[in-house]
C-alpha positions as CSV (number, residue, x, y, z in Angstrom):
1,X,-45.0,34.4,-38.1
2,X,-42.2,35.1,-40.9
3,X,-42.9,37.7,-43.2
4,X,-42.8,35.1,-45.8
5,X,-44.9,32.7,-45.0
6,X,-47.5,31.5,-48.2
7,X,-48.6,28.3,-46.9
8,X,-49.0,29.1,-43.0
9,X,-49.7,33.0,-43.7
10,X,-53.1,33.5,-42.8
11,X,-53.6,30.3,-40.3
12,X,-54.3,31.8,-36.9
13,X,-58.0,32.0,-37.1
14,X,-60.4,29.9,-35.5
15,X,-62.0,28.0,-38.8
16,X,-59.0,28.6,-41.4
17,X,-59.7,25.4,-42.9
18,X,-63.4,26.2,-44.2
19,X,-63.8,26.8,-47.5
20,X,-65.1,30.4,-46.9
21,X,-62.0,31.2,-44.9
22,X,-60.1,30.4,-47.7
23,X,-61.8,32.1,-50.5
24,X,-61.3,35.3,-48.2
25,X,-57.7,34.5,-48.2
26,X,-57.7,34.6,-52.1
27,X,-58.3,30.9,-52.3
28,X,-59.2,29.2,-55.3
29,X,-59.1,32.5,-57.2
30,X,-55.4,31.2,-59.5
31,X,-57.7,28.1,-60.2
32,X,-60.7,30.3,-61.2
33,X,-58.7,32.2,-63.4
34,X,-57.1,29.5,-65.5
35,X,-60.3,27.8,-66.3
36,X,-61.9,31.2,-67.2
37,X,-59.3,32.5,-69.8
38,X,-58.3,28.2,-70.9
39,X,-55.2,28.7,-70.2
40,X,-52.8,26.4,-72.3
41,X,-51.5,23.6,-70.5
42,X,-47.8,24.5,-71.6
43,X,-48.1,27.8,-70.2
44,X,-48.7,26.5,-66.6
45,X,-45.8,24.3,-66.3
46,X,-43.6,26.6,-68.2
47,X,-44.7,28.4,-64.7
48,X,-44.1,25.7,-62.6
49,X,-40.9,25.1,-63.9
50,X,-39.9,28.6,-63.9
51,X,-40.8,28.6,-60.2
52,X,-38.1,26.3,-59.1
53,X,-40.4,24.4,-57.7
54,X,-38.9,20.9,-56.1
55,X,-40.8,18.0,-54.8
56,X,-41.3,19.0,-50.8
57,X,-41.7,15.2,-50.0
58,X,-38.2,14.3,-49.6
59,X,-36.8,13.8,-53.0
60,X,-36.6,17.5,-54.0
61,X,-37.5,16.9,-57.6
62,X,-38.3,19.0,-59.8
63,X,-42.2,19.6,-60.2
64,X,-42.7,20.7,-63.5
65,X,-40.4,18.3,-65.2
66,X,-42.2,15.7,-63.3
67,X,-45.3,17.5,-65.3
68,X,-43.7,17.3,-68.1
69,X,-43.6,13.5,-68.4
70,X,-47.6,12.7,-68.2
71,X,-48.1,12.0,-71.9
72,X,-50.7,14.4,-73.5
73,X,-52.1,12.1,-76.5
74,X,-52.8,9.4,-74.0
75,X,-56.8,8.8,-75.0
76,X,-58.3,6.9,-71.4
77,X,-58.0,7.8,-67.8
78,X,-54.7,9.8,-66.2
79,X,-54.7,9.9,-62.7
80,X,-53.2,12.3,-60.3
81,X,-52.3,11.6,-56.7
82,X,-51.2,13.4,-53.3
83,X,-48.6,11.7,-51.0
84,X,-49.8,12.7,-47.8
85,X,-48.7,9.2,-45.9
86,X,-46.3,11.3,-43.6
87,X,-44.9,8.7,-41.6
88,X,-41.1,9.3,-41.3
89,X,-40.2,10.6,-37.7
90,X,-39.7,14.2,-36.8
91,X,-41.7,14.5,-39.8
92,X,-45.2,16.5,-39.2
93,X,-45.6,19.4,-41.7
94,X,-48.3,17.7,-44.4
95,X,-50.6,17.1,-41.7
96,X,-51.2,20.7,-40.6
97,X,-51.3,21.7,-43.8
98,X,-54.2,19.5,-44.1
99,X,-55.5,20.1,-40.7
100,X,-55.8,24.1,-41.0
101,X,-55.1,24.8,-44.9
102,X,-56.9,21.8,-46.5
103,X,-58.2,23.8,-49.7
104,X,-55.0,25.1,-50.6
105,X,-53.8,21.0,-51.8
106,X,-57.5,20.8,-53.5
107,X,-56.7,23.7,-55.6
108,X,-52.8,22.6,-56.4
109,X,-54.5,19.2,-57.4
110,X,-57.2,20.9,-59.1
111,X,-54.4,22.7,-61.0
112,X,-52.2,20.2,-61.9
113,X,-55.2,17.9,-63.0
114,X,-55.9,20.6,-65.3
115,X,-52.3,20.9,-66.6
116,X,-51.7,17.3,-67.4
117,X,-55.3,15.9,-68.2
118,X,-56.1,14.1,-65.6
119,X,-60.1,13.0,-64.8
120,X,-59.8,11.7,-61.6
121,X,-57.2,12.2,-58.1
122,X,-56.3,10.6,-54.5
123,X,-55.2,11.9,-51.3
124,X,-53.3,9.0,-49.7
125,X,-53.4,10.0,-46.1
126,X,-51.6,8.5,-43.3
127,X,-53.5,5.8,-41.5
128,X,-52.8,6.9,-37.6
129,X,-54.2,10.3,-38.7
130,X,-57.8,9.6,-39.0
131,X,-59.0,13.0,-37.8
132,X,-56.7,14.7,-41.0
133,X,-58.5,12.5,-43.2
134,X,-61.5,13.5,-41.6
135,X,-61.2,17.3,-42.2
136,X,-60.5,16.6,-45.5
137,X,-62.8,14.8,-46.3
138,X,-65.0,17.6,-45.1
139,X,-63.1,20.0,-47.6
140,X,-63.9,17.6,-50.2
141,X,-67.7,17.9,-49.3
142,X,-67.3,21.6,-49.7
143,X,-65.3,21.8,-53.0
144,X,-68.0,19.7,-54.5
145,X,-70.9,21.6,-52.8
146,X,-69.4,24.9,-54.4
147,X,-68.9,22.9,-58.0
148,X,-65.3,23.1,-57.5
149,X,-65.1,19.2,-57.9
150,X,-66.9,16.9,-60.3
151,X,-68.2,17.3,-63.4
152,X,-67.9,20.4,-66.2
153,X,-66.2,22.4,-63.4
154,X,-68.2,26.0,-63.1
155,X,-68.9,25.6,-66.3
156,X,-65.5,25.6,-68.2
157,X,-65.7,21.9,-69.6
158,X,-63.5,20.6,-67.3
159,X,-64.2,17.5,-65.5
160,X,-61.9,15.8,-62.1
161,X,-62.9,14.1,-59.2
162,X,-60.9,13.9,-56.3
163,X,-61.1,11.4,-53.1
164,X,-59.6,11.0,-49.9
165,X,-57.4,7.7,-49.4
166,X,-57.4,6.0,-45.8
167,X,-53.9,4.1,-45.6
168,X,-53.0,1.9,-42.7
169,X,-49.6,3.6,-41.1
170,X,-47.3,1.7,-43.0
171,X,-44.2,4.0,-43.6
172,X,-43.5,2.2,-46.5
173,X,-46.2,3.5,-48.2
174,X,-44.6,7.0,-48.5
175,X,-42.9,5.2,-51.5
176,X,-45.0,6.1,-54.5
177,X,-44.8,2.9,-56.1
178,X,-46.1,1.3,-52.7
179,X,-48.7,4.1,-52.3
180,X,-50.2,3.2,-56.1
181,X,-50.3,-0.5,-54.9
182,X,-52.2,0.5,-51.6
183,X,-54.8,2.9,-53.3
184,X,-55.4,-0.7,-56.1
185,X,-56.4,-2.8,-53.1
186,X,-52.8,-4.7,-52.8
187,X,-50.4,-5.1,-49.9
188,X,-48.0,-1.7,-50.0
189,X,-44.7,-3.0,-52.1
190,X,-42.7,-1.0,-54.0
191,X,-42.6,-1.5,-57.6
192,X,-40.0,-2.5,-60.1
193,X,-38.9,0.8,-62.2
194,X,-38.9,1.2,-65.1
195,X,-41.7,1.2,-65.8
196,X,-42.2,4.5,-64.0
197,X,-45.7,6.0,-63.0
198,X,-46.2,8.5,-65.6
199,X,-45.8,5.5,-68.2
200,X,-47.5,3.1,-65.9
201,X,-49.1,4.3,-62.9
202,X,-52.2,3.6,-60.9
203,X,-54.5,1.0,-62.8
204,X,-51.9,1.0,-65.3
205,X,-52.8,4.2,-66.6
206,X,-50.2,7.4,-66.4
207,X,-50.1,8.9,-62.9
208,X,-48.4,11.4,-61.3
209,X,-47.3,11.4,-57.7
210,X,-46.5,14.6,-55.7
211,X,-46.0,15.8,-51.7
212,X,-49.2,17.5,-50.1
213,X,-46.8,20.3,-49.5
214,X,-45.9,20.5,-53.3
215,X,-49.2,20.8,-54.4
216,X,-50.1,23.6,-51.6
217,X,-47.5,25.6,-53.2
218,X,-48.8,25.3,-56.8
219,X,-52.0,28.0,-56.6
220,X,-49.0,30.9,-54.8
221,X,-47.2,29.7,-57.7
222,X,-49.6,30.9,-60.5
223,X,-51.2,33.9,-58.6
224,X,-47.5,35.5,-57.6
225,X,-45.9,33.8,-60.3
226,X,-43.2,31.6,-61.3
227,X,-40.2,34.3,-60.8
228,X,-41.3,35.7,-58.5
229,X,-41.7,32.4,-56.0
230,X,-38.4,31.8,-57.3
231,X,-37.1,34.9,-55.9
232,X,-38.0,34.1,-52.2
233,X,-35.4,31.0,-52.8
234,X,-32.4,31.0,-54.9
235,X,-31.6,29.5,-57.4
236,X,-32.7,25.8,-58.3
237,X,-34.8,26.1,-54.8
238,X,-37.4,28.3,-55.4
239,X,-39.7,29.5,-53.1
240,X,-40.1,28.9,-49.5
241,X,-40.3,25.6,-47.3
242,X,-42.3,23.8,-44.3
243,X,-39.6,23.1,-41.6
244,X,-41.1,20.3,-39.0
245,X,-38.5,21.0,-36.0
246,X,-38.4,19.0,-33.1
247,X,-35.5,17.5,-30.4
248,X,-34.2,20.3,-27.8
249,X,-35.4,23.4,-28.5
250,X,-37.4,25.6,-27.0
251,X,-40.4,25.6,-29.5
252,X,-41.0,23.1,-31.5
253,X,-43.5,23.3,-34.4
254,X,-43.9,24.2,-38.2
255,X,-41.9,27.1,-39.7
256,X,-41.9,28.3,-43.0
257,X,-39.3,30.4,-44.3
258,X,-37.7,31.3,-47.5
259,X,-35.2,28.2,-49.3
260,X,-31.5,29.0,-48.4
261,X,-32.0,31.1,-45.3
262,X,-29.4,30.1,-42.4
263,X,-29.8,27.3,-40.3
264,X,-29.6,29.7,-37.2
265,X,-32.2,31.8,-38.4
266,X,-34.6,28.5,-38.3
267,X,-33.0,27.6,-34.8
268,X,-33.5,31.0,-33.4
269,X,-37.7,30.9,-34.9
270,X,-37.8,27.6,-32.9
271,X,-37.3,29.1,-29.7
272,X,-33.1,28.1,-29.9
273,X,-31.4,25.3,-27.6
274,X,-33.1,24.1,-24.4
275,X,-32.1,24.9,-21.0
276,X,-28.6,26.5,-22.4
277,X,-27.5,23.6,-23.6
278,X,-24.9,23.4,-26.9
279,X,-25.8,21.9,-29.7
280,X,-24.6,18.5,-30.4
281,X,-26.0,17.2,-34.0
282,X,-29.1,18.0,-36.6
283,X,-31.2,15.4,-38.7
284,X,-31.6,17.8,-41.3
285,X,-34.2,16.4,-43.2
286,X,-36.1,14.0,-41.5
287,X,-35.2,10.3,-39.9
288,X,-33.5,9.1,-43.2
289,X,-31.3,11.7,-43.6
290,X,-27.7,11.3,-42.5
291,X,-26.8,13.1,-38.9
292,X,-24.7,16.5,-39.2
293,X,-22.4,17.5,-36.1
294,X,-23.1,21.4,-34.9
295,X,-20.0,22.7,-36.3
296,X,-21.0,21.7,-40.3
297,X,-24.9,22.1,-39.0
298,X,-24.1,26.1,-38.5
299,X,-22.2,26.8,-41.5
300,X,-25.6,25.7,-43.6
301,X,-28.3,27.0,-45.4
302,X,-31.6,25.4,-45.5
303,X,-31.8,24.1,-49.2
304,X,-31.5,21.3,-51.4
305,X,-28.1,22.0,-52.4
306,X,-26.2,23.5,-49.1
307,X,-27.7,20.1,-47.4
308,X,-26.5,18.1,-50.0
309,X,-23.0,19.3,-49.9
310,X,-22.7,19.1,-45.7
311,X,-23.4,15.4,-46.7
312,X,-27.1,15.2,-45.9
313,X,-29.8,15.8,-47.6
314,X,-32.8,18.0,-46.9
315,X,-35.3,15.6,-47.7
316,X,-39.3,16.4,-46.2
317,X,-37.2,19.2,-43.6
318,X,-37.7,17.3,-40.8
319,X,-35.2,18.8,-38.6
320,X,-34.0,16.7,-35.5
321,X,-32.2,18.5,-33.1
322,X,-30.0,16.9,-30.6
323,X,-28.3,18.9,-28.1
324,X,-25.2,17.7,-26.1
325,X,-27.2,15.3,-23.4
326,X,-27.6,12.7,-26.4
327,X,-26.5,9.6,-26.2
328,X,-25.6,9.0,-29.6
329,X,-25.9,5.3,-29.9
330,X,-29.1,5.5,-27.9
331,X,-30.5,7.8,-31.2
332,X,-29.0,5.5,-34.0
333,X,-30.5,2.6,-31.8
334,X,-34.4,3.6,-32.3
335,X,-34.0,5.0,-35.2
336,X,-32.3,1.3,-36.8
337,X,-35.2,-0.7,-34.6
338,X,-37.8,1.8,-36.3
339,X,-36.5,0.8,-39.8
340,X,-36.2,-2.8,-39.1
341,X,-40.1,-2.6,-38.2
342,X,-40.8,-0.7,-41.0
343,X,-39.4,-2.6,-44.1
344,X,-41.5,-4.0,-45.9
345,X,-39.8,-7.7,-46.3
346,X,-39.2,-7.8,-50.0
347,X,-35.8,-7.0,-50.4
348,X,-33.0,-9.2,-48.4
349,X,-30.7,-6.9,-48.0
350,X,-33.6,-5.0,-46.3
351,X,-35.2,-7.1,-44.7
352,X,-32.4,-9.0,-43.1
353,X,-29.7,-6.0,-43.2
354,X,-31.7,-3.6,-41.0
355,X,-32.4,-6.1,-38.3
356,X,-28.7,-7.3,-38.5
357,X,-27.8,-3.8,-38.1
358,X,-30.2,-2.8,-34.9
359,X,-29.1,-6.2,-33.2
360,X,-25.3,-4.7,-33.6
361,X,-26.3,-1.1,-32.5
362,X,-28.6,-3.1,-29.5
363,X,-26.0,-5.1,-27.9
364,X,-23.2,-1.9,-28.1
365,X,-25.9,0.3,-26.6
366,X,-26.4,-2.5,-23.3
367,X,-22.6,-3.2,-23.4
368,X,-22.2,-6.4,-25.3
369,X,-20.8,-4.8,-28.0
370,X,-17.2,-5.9,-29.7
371,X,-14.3,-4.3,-31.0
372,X,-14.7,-5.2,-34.5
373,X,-19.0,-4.0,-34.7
374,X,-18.3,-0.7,-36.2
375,X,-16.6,-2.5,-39.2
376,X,-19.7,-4.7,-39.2
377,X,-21.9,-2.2,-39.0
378,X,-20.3,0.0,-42.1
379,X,-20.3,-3.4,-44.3
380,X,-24.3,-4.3,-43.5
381,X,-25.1,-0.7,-44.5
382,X,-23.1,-0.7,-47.3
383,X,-24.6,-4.2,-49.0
384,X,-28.2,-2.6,-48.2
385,X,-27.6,0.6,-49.9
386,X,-28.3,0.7,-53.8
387,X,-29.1,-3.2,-53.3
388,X,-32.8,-2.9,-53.2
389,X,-36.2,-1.9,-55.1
390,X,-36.9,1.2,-53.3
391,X,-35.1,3.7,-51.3
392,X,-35.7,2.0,-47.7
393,X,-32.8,0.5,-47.7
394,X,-30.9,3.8,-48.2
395,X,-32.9,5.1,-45.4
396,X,-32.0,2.8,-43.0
397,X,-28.1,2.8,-44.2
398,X,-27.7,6.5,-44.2
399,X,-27.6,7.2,-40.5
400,X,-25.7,4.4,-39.8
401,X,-23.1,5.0,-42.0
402,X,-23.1,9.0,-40.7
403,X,-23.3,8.2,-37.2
404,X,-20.8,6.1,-36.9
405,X,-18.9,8.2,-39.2
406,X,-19.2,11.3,-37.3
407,X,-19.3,10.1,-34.1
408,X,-17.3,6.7,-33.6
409,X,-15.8,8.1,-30.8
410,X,-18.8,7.3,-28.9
411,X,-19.3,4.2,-30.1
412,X,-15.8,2.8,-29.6
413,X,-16.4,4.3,-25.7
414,X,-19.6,1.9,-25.4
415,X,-17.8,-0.7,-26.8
416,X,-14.7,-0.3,-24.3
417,X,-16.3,0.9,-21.3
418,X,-20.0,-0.8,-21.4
419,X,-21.4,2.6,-20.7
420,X,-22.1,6.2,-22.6
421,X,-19.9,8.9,-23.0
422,X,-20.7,11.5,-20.9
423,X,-19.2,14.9,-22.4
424,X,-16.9,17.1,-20.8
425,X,-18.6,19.6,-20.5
426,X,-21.1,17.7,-18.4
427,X,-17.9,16.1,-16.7
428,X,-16.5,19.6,-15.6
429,X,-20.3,20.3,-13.1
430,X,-19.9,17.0,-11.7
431,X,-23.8,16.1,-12.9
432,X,-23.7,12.5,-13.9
433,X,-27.9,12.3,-14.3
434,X,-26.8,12.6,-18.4
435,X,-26.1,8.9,-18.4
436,X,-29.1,8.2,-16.6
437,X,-31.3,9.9,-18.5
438,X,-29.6,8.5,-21.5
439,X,-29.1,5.3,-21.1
């Protein structure tokens, strides 16, 4: 356990995600306090922004500007809603969060309903979770039971009800736009924007859209508050973070730790590199992100900004690690296939760009490939990216674009010798089960 963990601190008991369990934590006590003494709405996302709080979905937006923008002299119904449709992969945080720490989102939505107005919420949560949606819907039951939910909350005059949304395990309903089209009954498409959701949301009514991680943070946020949640980070990432860290380490698993603390300290919580093996290449941020090589990857800190400027992006801290036994055109091939499954067919350059560009990765990886498909593969990606409604199309053109940057090497050695790379290093013990195993 880091001596910093908010989120996870607490979690290794055998019923942590009761609502009793909670409440002995301090749970529900930040929410209690701003209905008692009616604390202006101003006042908590003054906090919120003060907290450096950014969106832990993937975008890394800042929360209490995203606040900000619900419109407080709208006279009907605002909605507020929780992305929990975690489907990117290496991606696995929100679903523990909701599996062992359920109240904790309640409370941030119960929060941020207060702040910006809103009568009524949704959990959108991942359809090939059913037993997270499940346990929170038996939070739910328990929120309400203790007159946490509903109407004239414990008496303060406060009224918002909150449900549990079953989606279907379509990834491209992480999109918010998508997600509001799910939750109304309608096939999961992203939305033209503008309009934008707090203008024009769910039902046509002003909605705001945050990560289940994001709102678990909110009730630290206003118990600790906003400085000094801040302080744990640095500046403009405030606070600590969820890291979801698979690929070849020792342990993988969910690790919280402060914003901006070294890549290796992460690495070394997870256990480190399997089997003594070097490290190859990070995902940083989940399957979208581009691919860093170990040398930049160990020179980082784990923020928004440090990711950004290695030339990835931290996005929902999905951190893939890839150690020197991977084939490298093997990776970029699932992940392409998984975004050519994934789109949602209503963009061209989407829909017919990723499956051009898994075709082009597939016949390199069997050896069919030709000298001039790394040229075609930089042109698809670069007529998908920026060319569509939402940021799929990115997604899938990112990790193309880095693997092949970073790592064309191996590509060209496909290409010229219908086989993988082995590495030198692997070369030098006379092992040859890498390609095998590989390939």
């Amino acid at each position: 356990m880091s001596e910093h963990e908010l989120i996870l601190a607490g979690l290794d008991g055998d019923r942590t995600w009761r609502l009793q369990d909670y409440v002995a934590r301090g749970g529900y006590e930040a929410f209690r306090k701003i209905i008692k003494e009616k604390t202006p709405p101003d006042v908590i996302i003054s906090e919120i922004k003060v907290s450096g709080l950014r969106g832990r979905g993937g975008a890394g937006f800042p929360t209490g500007l995203k606040w900000s923008f619900m419109p407080r002299s709208f006279p009907g119904d605002k909605y507020l809603t929780c992305n929990s449709d975690e489907g990117e992969p290496g991606t696995f945080k929100d679903r523990d969060i909701l599996r062992y720490n359920p109240h904790t989102v309640i409370e941030g939505m119960l929060i941020g309903a207060y702040a910006m107005g809103c009568s009524r919420g949704y959990n959108y949560i991942h359809g090939e979770i059913f037993e997270i949606y499940q346990r929170f819907e038996e939070a739910l039951d328990e929120a309400r039971a203790a007159g946490l939910l509903g109407q004239n909350i414990l008496g303060s005059g406060f009224s918002f009800e909150l449900f549990a949304h079953h989606g279907y395990g379509a990834y491209i309903c992480g999109e918010e736009t998508a997600l509001i089209e799910s939750v109304e009954g309608k096939k999961g498409q992203p939305r033209f924007k503008p309009p934008f959701p707090a203008s024009y949301g769910l039902y046509g009514k002003p909605t705001t859209v945050n990560n289940t991680e994001t709102f678990a943070s909110v009730p630290f946020i206003m118990s600790m508050g906003g400085e000094a949640f801040l302080n744990l980070g640095k500046p403009n990432n405030g606070g600590t973070k969820l890291f979801s860290v698979s690929g070849h380490v020792h342990k993988p698993g969910n690790y919280e730790l402060r914003l901006g603390s070294p890549f290796s300290e992460l690495l070394e919580m997870a256990g480190g590199m399997r089997a003594g093996r070097k490290l190859k290449a990070v995902i940083p941020g989940g399957s979208s992100a581009p691919v860093v090589p170990a040398d930049i990857m160990m020179d980082c800190t784990m923020d928004f900004d440090s990711i950004a400027k290695a030339g990835s992006m931290l996005g929902s801290g999905a951190v893939i690690v890839m150690d020197e036994t991977t084939c490298m055109v093997k990776a970029l091939e699932r992940l392409a296939w998984f975004y050519h499954e994934e789109s949602c067919g209503q963009c061209t350059p989407c829909r017919e760009g990723t499956g051009w560009m898994y075709r082009v990765i597939h016949r390199i990886e069997v050896g069919d490939g030709r000298p001039e498909d790394l040229d075609l593969l930089l042109s698809v990606a670069g007529n998908i990216a920026g060319r569509t409604v939402c940021a799929l199309g990115d997604a899938a053109a990112g990790p193309v674009q880095s693997f092949v940057k970073h790592f064309a090497y191996e590509f060209e050695y496909h290409i010229e010798n219908k086989r993988c790379l082995v590495p030198p290093a692997m070369q030098d013990t006379g092992s040859q089960i890498y390609v095998s195993q590989s390939c």
